[in-house]
C-alpha positions as CSV (number, residue, x, y, z in Angstrom):
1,X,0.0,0.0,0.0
2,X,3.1,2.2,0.5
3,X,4.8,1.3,-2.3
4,X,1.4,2.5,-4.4
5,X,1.4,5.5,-2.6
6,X,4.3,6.7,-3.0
7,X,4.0,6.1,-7.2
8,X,0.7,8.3,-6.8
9,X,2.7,11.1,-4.9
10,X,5.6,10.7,-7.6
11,X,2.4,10.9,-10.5
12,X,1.3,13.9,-8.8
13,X,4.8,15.7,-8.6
14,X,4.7,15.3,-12.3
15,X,1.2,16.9,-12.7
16,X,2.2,19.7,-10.8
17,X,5.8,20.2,-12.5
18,X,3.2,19.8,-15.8
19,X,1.2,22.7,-14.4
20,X,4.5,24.7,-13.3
21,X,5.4,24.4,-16.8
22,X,2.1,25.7,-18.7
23,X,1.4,27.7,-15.5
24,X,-1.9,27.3,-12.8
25,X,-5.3,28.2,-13.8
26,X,-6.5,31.7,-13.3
27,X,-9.5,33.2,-14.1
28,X,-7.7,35.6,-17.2
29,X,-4.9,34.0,-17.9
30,X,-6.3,31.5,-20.8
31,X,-5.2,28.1,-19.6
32,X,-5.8,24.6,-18.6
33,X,-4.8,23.7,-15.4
34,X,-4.7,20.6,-12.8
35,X,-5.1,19.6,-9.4
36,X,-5.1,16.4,-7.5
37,X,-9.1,16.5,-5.7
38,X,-8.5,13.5,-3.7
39,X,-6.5,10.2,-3.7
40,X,-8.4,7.4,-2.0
41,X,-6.8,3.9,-1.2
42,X,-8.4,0.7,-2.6
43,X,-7.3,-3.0,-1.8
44,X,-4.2,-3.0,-3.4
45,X,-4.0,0.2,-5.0
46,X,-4.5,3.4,-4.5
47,X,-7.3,6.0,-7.1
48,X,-6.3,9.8,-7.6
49,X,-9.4,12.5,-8.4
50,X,-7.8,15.3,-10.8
51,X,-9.3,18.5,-11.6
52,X,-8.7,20.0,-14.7
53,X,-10.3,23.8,-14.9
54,X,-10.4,25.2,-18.8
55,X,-9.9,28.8,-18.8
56,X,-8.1,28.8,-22.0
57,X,-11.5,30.4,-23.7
58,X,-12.6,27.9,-25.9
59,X,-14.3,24.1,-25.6
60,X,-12.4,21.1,-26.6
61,X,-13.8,18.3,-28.4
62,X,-11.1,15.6,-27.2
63,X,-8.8,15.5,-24.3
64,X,-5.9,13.1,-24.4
65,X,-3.7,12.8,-21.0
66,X,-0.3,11.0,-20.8
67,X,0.0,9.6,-17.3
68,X,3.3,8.6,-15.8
69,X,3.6,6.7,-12.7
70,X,7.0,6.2,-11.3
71,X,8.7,3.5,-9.2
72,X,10.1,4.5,-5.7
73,X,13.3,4.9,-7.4
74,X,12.1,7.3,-9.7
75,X,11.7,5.6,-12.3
76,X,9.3,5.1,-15.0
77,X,7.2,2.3,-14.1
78,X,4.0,2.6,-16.1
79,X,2.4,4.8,-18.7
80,X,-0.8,4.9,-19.7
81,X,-2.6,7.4,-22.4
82,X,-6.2,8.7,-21.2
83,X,-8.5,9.5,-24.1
84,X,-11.9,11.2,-23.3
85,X,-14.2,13.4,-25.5
């Protein structure tokens, strides 16, 4: 259960280096931006709530996601693309 939670922490510091990157959502400032709601531990695993807030001033028909979760070493363990639309 550790060992998950720490690759969830580790996927989180990559959303938010993501979001330091394109920069957090502001009301004006025409962006997309990201935060981690809620993680919530299952039997083995562990489930992450994101919230992404579109302030870029248009609607998007798709939204494709790269996710990255990374071993306790730091390491690339998993990566799995998140289509929605």
């Amino acid at each position: 259960m550790i060992a998950n939670r720490l690759k969830i922490a580790a996927l989180v510091i990559a959303l938010c280096a993501a979001t330091a990157v394109t920069g957090p959502a502001r009301a004006a400032d025409g962006r997309i931006g990201g935060e981690l709601n809620k993680l919530e531990p299952l039997a083995s695993a562990c489930r992450a709530y994101l919230v992404l807030t579109n302030k870029a001033g248009m609607a998007f028909r798709d939204l494709k996601l790269d996710l990255v979760i990374f071993d306790t070493d730091g390491i690339v363990a998993r990566r799995v693309a998140v289509q929605g639309g």
